[in-house]
C-alpha positions as CSV (number, residue, x, y, z in Angstrom):
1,X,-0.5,-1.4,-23.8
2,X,0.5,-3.6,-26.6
3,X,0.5,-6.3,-24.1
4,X,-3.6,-6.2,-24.1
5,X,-3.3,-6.1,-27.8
6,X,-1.9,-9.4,-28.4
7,X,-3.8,-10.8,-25.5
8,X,-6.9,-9.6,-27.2
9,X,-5.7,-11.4,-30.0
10,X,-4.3,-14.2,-28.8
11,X,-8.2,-14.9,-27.5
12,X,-9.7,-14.5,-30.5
13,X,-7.0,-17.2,-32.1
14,X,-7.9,-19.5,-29.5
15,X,-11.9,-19.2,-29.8
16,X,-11.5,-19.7,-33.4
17,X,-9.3,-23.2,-32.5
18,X,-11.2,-24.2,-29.3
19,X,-15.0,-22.0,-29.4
20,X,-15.7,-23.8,-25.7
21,X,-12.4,-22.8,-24.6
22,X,-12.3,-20.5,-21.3
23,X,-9.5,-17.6,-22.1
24,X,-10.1,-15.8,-19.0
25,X,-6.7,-16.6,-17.7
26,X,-4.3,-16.4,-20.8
27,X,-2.9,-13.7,-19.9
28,X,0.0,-12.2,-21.9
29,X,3.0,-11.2,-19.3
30,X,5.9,-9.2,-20.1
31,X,8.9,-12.2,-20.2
32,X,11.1,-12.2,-17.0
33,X,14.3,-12.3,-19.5
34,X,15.1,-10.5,-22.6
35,X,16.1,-13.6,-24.1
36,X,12.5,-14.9,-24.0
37,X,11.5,-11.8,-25.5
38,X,9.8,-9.2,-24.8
39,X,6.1,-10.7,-23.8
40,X,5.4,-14.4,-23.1
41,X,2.1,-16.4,-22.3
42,X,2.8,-19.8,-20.4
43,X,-1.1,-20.5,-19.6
44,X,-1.8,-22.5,-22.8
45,X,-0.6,-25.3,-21.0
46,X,-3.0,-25.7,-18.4
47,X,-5.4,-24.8,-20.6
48,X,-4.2,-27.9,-22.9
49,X,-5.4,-30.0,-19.4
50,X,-8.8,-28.4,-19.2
51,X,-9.1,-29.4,-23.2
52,X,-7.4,-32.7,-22.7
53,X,-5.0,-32.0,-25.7
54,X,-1.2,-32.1,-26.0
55,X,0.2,-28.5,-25.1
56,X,2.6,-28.0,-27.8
57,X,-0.1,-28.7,-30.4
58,X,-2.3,-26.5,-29.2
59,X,0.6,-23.8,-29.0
60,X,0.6,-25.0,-32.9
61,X,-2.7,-24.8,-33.8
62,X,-2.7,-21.1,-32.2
63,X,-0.2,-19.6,-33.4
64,X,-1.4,-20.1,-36.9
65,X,-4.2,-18.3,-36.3
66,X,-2.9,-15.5,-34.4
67,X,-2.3,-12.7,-36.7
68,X,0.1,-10.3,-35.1
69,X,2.6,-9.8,-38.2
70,X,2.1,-5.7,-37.4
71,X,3.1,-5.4,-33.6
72,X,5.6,-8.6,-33.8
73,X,7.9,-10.7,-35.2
74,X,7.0,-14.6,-35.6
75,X,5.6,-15.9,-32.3
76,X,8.0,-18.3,-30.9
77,X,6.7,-21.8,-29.2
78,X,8.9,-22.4,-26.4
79,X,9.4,-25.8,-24.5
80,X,5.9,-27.8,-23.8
81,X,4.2,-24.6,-25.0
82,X,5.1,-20.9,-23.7
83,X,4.6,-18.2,-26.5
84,X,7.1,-15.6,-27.1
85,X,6.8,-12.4,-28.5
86,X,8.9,-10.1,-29.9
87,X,7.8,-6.9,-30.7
88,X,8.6,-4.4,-34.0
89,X,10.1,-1.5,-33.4
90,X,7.4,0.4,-35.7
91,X,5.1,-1.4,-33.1
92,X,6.8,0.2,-30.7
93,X,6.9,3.8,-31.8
94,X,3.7,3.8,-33.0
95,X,2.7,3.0,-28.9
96,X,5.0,6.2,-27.8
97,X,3.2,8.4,-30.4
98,X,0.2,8.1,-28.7
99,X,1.6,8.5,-25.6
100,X,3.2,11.7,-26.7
101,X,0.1,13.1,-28.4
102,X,-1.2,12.5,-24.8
103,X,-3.5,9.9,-25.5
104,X,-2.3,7.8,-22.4
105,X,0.2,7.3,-20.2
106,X,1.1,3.5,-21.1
107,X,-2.5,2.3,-18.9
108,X,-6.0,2.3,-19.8
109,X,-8.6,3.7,-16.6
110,X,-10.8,0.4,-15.6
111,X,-14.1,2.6,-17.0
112,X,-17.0,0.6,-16.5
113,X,-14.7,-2.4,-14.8
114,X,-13.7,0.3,-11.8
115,X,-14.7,-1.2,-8.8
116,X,-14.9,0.7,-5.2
117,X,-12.8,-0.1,-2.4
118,X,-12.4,1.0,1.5
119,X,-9.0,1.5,2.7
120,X,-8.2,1.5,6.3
121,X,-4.9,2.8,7.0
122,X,-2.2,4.8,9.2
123,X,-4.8,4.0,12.6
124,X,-2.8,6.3,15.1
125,X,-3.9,6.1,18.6
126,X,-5.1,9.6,20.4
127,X,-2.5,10.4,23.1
128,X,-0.2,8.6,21.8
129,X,2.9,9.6,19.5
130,X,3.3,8.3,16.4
131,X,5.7,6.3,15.8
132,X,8.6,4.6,13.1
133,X,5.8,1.8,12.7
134,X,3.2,3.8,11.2
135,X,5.4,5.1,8.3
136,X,4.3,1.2,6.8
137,X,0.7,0.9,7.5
138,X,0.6,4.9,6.3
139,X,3.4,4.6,3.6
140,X,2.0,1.5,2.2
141,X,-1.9,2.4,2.4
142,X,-1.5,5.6,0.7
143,X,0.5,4.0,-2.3
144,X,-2.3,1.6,-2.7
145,X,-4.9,4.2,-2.7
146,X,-2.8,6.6,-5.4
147,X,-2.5,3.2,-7.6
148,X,-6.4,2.4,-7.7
149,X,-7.7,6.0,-8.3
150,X,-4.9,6.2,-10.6
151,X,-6.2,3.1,-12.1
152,X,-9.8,4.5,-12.3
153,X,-11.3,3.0,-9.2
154,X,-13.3,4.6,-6.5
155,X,-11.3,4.2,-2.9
156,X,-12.5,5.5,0.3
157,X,-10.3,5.8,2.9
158,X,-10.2,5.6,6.1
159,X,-8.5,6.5,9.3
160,X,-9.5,4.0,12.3
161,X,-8.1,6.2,14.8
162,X,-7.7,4.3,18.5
163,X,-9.7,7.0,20.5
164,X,-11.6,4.9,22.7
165,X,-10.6,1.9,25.8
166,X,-9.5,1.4,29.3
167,X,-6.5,3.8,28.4
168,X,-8.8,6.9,28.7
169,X,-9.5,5.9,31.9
170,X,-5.7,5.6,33.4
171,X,-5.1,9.2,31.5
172,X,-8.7,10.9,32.6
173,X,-7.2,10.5,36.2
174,X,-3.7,11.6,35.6
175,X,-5.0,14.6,33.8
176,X,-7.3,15.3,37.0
177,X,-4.5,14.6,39.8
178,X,-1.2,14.6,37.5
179,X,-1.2,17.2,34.8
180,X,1.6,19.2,34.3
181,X,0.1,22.7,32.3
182,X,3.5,23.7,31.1
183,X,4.1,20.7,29.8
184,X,1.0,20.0,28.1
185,X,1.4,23.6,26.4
186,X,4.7,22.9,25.5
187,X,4.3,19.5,23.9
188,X,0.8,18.2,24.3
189,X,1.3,14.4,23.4
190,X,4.7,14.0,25.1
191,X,2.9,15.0,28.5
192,X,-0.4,12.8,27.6
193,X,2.3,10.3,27.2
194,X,3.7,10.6,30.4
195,X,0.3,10.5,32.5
196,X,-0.7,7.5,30.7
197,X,3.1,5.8,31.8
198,X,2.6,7.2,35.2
199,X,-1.1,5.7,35.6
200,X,-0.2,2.4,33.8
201,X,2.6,1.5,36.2
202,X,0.5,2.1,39.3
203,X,-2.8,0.4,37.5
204,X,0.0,-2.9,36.7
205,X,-0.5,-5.7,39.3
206,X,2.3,-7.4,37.5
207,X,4.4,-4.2,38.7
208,X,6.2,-3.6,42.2
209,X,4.1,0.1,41.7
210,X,0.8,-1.6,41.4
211,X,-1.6,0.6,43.5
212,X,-5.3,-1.2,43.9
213,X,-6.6,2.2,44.4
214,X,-5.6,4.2,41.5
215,X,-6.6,1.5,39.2
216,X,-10.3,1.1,40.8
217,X,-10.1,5.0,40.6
218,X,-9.0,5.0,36.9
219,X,-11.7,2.6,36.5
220,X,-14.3,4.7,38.0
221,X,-13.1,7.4,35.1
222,X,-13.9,5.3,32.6
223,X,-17.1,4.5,33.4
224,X,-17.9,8.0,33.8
225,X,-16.7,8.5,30.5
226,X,-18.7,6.0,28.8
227,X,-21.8,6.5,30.5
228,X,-21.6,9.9,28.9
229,X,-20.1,12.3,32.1
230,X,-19.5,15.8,30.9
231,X,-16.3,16.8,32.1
232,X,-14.7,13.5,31.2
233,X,-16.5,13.7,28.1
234,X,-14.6,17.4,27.7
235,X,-11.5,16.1,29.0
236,X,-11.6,13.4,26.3
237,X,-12.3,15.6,23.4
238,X,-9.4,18.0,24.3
239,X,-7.2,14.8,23.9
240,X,-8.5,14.0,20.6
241,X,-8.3,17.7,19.6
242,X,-4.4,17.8,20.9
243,X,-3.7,14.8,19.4
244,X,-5.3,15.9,15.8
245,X,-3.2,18.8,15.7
246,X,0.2,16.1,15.4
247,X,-1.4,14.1,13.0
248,X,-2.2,16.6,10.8
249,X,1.0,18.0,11.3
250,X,2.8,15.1,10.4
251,X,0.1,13.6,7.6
252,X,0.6,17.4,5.9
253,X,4.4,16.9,5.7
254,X,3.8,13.0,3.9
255,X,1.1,14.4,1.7
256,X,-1.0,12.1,3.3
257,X,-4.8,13.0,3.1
258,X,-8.3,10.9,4.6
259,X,-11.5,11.2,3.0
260,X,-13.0,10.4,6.7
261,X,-11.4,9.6,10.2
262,X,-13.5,7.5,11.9
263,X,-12.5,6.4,15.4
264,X,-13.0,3.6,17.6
265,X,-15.7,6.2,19.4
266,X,-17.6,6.3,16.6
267,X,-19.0,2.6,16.4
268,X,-20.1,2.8,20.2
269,X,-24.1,3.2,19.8
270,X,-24.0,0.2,17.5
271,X,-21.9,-2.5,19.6
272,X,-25.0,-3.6,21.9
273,X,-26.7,-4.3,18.9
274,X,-23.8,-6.3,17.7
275,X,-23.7,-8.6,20.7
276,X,-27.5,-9.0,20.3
277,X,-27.6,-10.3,17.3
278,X,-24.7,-12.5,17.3
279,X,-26.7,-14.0,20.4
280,X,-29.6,-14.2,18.6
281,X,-27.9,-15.4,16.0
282,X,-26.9,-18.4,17.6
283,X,-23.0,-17.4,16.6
284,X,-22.4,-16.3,19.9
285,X,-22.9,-17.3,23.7
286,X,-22.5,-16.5,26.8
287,X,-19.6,-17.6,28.7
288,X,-18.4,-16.4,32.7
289,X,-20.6,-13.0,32.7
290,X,-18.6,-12.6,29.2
291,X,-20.2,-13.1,25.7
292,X,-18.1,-14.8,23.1
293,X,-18.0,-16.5,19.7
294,X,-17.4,-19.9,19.8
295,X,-15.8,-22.5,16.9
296,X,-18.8,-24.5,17.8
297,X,-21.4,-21.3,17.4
298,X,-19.8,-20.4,13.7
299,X,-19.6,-24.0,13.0
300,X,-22.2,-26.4,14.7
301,X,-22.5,-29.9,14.4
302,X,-24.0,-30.9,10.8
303,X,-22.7,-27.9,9.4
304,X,-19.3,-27.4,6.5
305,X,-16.3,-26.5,9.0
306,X,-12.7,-25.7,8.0
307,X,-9.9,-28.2,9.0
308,X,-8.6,-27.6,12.4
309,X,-5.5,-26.6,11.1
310,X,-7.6,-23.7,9.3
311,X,-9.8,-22.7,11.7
312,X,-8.7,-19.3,13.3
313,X,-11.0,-20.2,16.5
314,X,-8.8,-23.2,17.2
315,X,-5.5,-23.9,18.7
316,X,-3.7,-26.7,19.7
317,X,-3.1,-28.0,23.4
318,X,-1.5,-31.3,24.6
319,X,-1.8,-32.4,21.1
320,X,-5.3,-31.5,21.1
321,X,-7.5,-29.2,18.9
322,X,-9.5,-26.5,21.6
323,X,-11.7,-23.6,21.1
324,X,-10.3,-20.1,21.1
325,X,-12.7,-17.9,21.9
326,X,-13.9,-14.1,20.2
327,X,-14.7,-12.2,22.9
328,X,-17.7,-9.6,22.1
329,X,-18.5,-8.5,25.2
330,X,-16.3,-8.8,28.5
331,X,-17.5,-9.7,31.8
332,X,-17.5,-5.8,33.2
333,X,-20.2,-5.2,29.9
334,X,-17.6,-3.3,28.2
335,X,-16.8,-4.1,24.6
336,X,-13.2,-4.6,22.9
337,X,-11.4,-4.2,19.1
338,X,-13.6,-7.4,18.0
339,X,-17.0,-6.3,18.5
340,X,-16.2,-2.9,17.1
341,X,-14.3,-3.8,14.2
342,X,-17.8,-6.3,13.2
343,X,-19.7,-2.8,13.9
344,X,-16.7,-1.2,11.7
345,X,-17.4,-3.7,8.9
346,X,-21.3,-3.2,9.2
347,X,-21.1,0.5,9.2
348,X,-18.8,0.4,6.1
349,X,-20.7,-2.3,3.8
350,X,-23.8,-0.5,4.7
351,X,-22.6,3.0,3.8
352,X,-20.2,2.9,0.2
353,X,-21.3,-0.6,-1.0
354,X,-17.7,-1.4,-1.4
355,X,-16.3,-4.3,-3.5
356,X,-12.7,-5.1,-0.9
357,X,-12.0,-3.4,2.6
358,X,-8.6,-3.5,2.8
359,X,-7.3,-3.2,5.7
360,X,-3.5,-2.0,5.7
361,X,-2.2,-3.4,9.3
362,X,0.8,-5.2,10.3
363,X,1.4,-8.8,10.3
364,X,1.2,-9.3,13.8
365,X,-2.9,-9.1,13.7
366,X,-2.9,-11.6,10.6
367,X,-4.8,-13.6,13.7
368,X,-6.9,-11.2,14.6
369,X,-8.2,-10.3,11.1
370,X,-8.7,-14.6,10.6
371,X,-10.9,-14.2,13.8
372,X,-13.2,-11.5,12.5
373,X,-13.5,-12.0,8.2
374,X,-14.9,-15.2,9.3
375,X,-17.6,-13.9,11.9
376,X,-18.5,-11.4,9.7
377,X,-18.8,-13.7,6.9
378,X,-21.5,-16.4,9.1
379,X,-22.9,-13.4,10.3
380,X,-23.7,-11.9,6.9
381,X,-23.0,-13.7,4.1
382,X,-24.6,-11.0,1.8
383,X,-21.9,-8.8,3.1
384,X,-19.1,-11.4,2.1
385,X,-20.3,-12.5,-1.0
386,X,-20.6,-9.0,-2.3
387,X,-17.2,-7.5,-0.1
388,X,-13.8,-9.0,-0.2
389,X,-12.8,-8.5,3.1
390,X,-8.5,-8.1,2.6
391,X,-5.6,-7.8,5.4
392,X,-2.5,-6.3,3.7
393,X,0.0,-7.0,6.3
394,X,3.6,-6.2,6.4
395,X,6.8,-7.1,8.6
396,X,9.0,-4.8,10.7
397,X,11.2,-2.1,10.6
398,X,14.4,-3.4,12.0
399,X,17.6,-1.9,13.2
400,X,21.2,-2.8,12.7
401,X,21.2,-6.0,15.0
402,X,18.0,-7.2,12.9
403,X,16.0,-6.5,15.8
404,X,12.5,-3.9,16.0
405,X,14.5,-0.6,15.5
406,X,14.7,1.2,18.8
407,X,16.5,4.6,19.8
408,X,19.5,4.6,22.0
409,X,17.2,4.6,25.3
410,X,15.4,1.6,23.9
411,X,12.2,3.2,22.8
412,X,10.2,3.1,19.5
413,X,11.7,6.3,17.5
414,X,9.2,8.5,17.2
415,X,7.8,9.6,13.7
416,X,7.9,13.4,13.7
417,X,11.7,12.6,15.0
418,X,13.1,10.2,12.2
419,X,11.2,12.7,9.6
420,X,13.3,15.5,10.9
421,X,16.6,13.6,11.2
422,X,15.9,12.3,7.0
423,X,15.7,16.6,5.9
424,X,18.7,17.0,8.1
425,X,20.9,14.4,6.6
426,X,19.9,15.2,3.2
427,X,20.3,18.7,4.0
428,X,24.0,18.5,4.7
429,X,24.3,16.0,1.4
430,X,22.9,18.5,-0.3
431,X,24.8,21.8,1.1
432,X,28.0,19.1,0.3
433,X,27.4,19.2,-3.4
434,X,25.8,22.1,-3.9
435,X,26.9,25.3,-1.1
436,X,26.5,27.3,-4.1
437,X,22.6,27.2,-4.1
438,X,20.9,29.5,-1.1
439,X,19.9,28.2,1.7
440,X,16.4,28.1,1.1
441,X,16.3,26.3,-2.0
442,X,18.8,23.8,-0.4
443,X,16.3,23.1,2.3
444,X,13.7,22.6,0.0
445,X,15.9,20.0,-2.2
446,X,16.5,18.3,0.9
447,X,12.5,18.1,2.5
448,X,11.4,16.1,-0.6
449,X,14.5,14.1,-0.9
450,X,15.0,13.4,2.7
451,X,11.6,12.9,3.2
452,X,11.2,11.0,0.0
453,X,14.2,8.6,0.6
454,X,12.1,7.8,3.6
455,X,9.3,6.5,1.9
456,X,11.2,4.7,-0.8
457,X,13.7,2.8,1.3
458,X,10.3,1.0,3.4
459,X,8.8,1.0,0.5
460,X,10.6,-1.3,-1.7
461,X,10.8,-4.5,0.6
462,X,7.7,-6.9,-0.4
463,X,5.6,-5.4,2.4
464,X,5.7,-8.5,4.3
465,X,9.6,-8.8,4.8
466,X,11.2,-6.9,7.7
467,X,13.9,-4.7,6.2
468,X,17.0,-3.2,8.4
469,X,16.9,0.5,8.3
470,X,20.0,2.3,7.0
471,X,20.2,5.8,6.7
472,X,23.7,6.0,4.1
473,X,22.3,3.3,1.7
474,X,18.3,5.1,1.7
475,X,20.2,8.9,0.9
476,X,22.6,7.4,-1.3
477,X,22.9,8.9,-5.4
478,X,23.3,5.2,-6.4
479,X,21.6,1.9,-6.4
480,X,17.7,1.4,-6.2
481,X,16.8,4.7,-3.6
482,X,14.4,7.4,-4.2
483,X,17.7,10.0,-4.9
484,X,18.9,7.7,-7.6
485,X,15.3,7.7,-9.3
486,X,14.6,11.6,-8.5
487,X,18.0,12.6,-9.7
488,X,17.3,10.5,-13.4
489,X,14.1,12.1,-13.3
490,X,16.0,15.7,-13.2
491,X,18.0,14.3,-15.9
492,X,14.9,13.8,-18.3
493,X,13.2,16.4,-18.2
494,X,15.8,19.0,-18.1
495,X,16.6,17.5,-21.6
496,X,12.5,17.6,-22.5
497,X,13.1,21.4,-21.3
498,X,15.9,22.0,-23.4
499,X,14.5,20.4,-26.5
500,X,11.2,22.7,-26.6
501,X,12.9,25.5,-25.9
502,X,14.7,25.0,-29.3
503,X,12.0,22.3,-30.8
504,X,12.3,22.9,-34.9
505,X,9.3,21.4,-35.3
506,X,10.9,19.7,-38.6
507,X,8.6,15.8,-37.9
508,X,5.6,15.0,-36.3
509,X,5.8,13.4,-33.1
510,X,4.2,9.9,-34.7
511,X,6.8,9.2,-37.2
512,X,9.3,8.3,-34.4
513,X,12.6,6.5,-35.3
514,X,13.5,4.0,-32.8
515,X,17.5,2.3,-33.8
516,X,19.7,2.3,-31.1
517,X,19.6,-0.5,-28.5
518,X,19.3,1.8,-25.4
519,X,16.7,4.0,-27.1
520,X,14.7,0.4,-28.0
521,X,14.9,-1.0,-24.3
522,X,14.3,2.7,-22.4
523,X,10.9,2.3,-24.9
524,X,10.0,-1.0,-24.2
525,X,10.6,-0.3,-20.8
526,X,7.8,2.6,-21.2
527,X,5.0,0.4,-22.3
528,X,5.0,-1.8,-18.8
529,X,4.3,0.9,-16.8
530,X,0.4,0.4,-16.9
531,X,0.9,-3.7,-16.7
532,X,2.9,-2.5,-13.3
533,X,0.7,-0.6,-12.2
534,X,-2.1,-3.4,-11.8
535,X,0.4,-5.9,-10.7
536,X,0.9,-3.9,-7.4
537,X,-2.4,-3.3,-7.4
538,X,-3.7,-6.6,-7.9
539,X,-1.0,-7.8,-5.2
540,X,-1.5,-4.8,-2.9
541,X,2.9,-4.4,-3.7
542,X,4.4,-1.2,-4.3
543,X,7.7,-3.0,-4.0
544,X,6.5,-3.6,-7.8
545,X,6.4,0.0,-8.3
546,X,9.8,0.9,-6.8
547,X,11.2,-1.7,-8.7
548,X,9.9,-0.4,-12.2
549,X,10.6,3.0,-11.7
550,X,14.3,2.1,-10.9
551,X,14.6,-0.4,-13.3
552,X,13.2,2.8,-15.6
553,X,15.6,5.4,-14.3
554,X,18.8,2.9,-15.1
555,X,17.7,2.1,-18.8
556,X,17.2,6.0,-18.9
557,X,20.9,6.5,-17.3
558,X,22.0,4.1,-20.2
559,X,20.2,5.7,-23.1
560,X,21.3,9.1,-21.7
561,X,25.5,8.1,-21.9
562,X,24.7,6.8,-25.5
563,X,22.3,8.6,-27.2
564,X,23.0,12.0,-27.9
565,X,20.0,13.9,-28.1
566,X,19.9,17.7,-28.2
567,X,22.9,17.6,-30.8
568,X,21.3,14.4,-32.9
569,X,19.8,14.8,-36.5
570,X,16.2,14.8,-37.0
571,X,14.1,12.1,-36.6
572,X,16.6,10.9,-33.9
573,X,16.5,14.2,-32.3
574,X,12.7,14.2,-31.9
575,X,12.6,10.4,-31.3
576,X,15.2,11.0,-28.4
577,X,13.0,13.9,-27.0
578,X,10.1,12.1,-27.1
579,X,11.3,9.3,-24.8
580,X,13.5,12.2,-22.2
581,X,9.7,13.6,-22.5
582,X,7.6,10.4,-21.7
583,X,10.4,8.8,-19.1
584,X,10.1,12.2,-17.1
585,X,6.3,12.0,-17.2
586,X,6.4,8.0,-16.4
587,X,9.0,8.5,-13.7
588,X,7.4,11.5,-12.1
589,X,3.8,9.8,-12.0
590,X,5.4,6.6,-10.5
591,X,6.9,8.2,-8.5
592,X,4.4,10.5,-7.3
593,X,1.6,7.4,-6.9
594,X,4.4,6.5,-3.9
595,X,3.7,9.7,-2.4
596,X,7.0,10.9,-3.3
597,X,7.6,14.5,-4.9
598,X,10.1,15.3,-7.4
599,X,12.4,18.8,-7.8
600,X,14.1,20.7,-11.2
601,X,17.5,20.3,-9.7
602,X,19.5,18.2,-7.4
């Protein structure tokens, strides 16, 4: 908060030096060492280039104008012109009144600067289990959308579910010739799994089981499905039904929710149109029975092209540049993940008027998502110039040997498996150090801090680093894990408990006394929460977030071994109680926006 105080000030200093001057980009940050103080501003310095003026003089000619005696000591100028800041305690506590009087939670809502986004996320495929990979795309997509509605934006999301494609075909015939009933009662998705494995290997000419007439049969399936046959049609929608029933199993036990799930199936009335107006367009041609867009129909002759080395439609061969085509429409007339993700856009843009699609998908598709903003962008500019089209990739989950985590038969752990094993292993932690509790209340403890330790430990890599999963280090009580944080969190607010149960109401809450060094850094600590917040928004990070909240819960853990609270004199006693209070509420909501829950006791 006070951080947009001095920047507001720190403007109006500069205007009053420089009235041309653009202050858009001074930002005031908080300083990445104490010893630079607490906030530091490093952007008059370009800004010395844009006037064509010496740095330090304009740091000079600032600073006496600045009038911030109230929140901070003298404003430092640092080296060719950084400003530090150093804030007053009374600053300070004046900050954590509010707070406390519940006048904000250290961030002010964007109001009439909210913006709307779309948020494609999680993307599960129908028959399919999920598996260890969508805990990322879902982890890391649900974090972003808690951040921006906390932040006062609109967000839509959105769950591009895989439910149509030549798989339905291979597991439309092995549910007509293959289907095991018992099987499919007992666990639907495993036996739609195993058809679809079956079919595939006898529909593989790669495969020594390849089988020329189950793949022109499984063919035949599909295009009785998408020319609109009714049993395949009923056969389809059972599978989507089936497979519903685990997503929602597993989204409920996340705390996941979708304001809409949307699938593949959905777009399919709109992708002729697609391909005909590409063609029409000019941006796309025909090319062996198949339709495709070209480097050469985006960009023609005469027109502003990227660089080679930045054009996503080019690659090089034999130390030459060639065209890579988008294909819209394949030879057979059927359509693929191009076509209806330009549909997907059109649908989207057309319907909420968004400002950014983000699109939450690992790394691996970076290509695909080159190949497709910049279709959609020469095919509508109005769309592009209006809707920041965004992929938020991320990297892999990797096991011991740094490798894609598999399970001891080498396959992808499954989801609903690794969620289980996290409650189990937290549930004998917790039945370790506390068999007095019931076992009920035990098993609770350990759901939200198995579950999420989970979440934590793949959310605090940057989201594009591959992180090796390790089960002791995400449930430990120590170092940066979700236990560590939830257990601080207990900490607080039983003491907030404790101290309105006996509050004497002897001082009001705004004349706060902050003296002790822990008691000063837990509070400075306080006021970046909001400046957090909107750097993970602004660089779709909750790593940011996980950092914060841990960096929180320590200078709590400090505070806690050295200032006595319960026992202090007043106003240290309601000082103390006041930051227990707003560190529980700060650590609870940070904690919470990363779809993790917290617990009384642990």
């Amino acid at each position: 908060m006070l951080h947009l105080e001095l920047e507001k000030r720190l403007h109006a200093a500069l205007l009053s030096v420089h009235p041309a001057a653009s202050v858009a980009a001074v930002r005031v940050m908080p300083a990445p060492d104490a010893k630079f103080g607490d906030y530091q501003c490093n952007a008059l310095m370009t800004l010395a280039r844009e006037l064509k003026t010496n740095p330090r003089q304009l740091a000079t000619e600032v600073t006496g104008k600045l009038e911030v005696a109230d929140l901070c000591e003298p404003v430092e100028i640092a080296g060719p012109g950084f400003l530090n800041f150093r804030l007053r305690p009374t600053a300070v506590a004046a900050v954590l009144a509010a707070a406390a009087r519940g006048e904000h939670l250290f961030f002010q809502p964007a109001g009439a600067a909210a913006r709307t986004y779309v948020v494609d996320f999680s993307s599960p495929n129908v028959a399919k289990p999920m598996h260890v990979g969508h805990i990322r795309s879902t982890g890391i997509g649900d974090a972003l959308v808690k951040i921006l509605r906390r932040l006062g934006h609109r967000v839509v999301t959105d769950n591009h579910l895989g439910d149509w494609g030549t798989q339905f075909g291979m597991l439309l015939l092995g549910w007509k010739t293959r289907l095991d009933r018992a099987a499919l009662e007992a666990d639907p998705i495993g036996e739609l799994e195993r058809l679809y494995r079956e079919i595939n290997a006898l529909c593989d000419d790669g495969k020594p089981t390849f089988d020329a007439a189950v793949r022109e049969a499984a063919k035949n399936e599909l295009v009785k499905l998408q020319a609109g046959d009714a049993e395949n049609l009923g056969i389809w929608r059972e599978m989507q039904r089936l497979s519903q029933l685990q997503f929602d199993a597993i989204y409920g036990r996340l705390g996941v929710k979708f304001d809409h799930t949307l699938g593949e199936s959905f777009y399919n009335p709109w992708l002729p149109g697609v391909v005909e107006d590409l063609t029409a367009r000019g941006l796309a041609r025909a090319s062996k029975d198949a339709i495709a867009v070209f480097a050469d129909t985006l960009w023609p002759e005469g027109t502003s092209r990227p660089a080679p080395k930045d054009n996503p439609f080019l690659v090089q061969k034999d130390g030459e540049w060639v065209d890579l085509p988008a294909l819209i429409q394949k030879s057979d007339g059927g359509f693929n993940y191009m076509t209806t993700d330009l549909a997907t856009i059109q649908h989207r843009v057309r319907e909420w008027s968004p400002d950014e699609i983000i699109y939450v998908v690992d790394d691996r598709q970076a290509p695909h998502f080159r190949r497709l903003f910049a279709i959609a962008g020469r095919w509508h500019p109005d769309w592009t110039a209006k809707t920041r089209l965004t992929h938020v990739g991320f990297g892999k989950i990797c096991g011991a040997d740094k490798k894609p985590l598999k399970t001891r038969d080498g396959n992808t752990p499954k989801l609903a498996a690794l969620l289980d094993e996290a409650e189990e292993r937290a549930l004998a932690l917790v039945t370790e150090k506390r068999p007095d509790l019931p076992l009920e209340r035990r098993q609770e403890i350990a759901r939200v801090v198995g579950l999420g330790a989970l979440k934590y430990q793949d959310l605090l890599p940057h989201r594009t680093s591959d992180y090796v999963f390790n089960w002791d280090k995400m449930l430990a009580l120590t170092g940066n894990t979700a236990p560590y944080v939830q257990y601080q969190f207990t900490r607080a607010a039983k003491v907030a408990r404790e101290g309105r149960a006996n509050d004497q109401g002897s001082i009001a809450k705004d004349q706060l006394v902050l003296a002790a060094e822990q008691e000063l850094a837990l509070a400075k600590l306080l006021l970046n929460y909001g400046h957090t917040l909107e750097r993970t928004a602004l660089d779709y990070a909750p790593n940011f977030l996980c950092n914060y909240i841990y960096e929180l819960a320590s200078a709590y853990s400090r505070f806690y071994d050295n200032c006595p609270v319960l026992k202090a004199e007043e106003p240290t006693r309601t000082s103390r109680l006041v930051l227990c209070e707003l560190t529980a509420q700060v650590l609870q909501d940070g904690l919470g926006l990363l779809g993790i829950e917290t617990i009384d006791e642990m």
